[in-house]
C-alpha positions as CSV (number, residue, x, y, z in Angstrom):
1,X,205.3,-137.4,196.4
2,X,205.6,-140.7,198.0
3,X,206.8,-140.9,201.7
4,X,207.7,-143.7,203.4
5,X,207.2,-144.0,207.5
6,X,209.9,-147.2,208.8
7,X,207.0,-149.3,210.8
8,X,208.7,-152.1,212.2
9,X,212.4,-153.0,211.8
10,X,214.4,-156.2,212.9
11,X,218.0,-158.0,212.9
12,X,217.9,-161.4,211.7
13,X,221.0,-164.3,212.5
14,X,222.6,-161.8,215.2
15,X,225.3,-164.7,216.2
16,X,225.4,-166.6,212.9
17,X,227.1,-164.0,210.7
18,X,230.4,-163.0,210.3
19,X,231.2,-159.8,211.8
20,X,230.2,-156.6,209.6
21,X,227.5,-158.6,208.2
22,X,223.8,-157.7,208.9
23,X,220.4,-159.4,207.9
24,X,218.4,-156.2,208.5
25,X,214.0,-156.3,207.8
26,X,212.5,-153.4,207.4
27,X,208.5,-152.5,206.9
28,X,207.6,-149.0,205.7
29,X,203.9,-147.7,205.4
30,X,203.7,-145.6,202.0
31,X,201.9,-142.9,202.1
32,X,201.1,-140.7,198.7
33,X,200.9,-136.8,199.5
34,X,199.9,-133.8,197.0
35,X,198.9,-130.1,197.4
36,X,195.3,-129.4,197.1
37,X,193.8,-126.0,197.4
38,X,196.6,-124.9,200.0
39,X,196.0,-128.0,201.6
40,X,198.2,-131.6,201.9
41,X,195.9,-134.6,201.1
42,X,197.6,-138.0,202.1
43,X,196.4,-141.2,200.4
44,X,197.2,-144.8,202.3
45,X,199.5,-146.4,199.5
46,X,200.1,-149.8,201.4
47,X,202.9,-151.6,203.0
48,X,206.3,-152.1,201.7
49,X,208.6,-154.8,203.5
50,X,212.2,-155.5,202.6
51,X,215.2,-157.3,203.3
52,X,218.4,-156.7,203.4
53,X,222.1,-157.9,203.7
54,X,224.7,-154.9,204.8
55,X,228.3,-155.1,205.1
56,X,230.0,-152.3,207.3
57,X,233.5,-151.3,206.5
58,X,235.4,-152.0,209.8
59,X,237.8,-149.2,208.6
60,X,235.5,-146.4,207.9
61,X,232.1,-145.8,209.0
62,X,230.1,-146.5,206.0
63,X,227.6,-149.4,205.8
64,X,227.0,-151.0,202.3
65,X,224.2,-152.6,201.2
66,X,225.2,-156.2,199.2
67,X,221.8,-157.4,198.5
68,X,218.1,-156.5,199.4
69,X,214.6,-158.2,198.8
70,X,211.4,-157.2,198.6
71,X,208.8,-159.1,200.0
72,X,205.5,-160.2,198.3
73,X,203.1,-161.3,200.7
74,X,201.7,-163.6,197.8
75,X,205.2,-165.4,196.8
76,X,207.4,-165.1,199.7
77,X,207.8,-164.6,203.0
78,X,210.1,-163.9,205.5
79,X,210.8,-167.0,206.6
80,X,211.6,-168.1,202.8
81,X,213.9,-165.0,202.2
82,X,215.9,-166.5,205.3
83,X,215.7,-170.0,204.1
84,X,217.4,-167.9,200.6
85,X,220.0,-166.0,202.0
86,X,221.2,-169.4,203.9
87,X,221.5,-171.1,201.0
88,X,222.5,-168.3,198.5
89,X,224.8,-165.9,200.5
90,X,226.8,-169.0,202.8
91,X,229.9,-166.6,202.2
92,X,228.2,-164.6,205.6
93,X,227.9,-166.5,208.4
94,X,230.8,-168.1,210.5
């Protein structure tokens, strides 16, 4: 089983978006976990860090999820997954 443990979390373009929009980041640690002998052995499996756009329903309570990204430390960043959704997703902010 894999669990996932929210690290760090952040709200990116608070004033810039239209309301009911959210640039939301999010980093999880992944941890692997198995029975052994009537015992839990946990195994580090790295770190996961996402981003993601949400749009919440102003007449109900749900939150929706329009787009996410996962980062790759190797290929992009956080600062070029901003640079993205400012160029791809314009249709957001005010």
């Amino acid at each position: 089983m894999v669990i996932q443990n929210l690290v760090n979390t952040k709200q990116y373009f608070v004033n810039e978006t239209k309301m009911n929009y959210f640039v939301v980041y999010e980093k999880f640690e992944k941890v692997k976990a198995f029975f052994k002998d009537k015992y839990i052995e946990e195994w580090n499996a790295g770190t996961e860090e996402l981003i993601h756009i949400f749009y919440a329903n102003s007449k109900s309570d749900s939150v929706r999820s329009l787009r996410s990204f996962k980062l790759n430390q190797e290929k992009m960043s956080i600062e070029d997954t901003l640079q993205t959704i400012k160029q791809e997703h314009k249709e957001i902010f005010k």
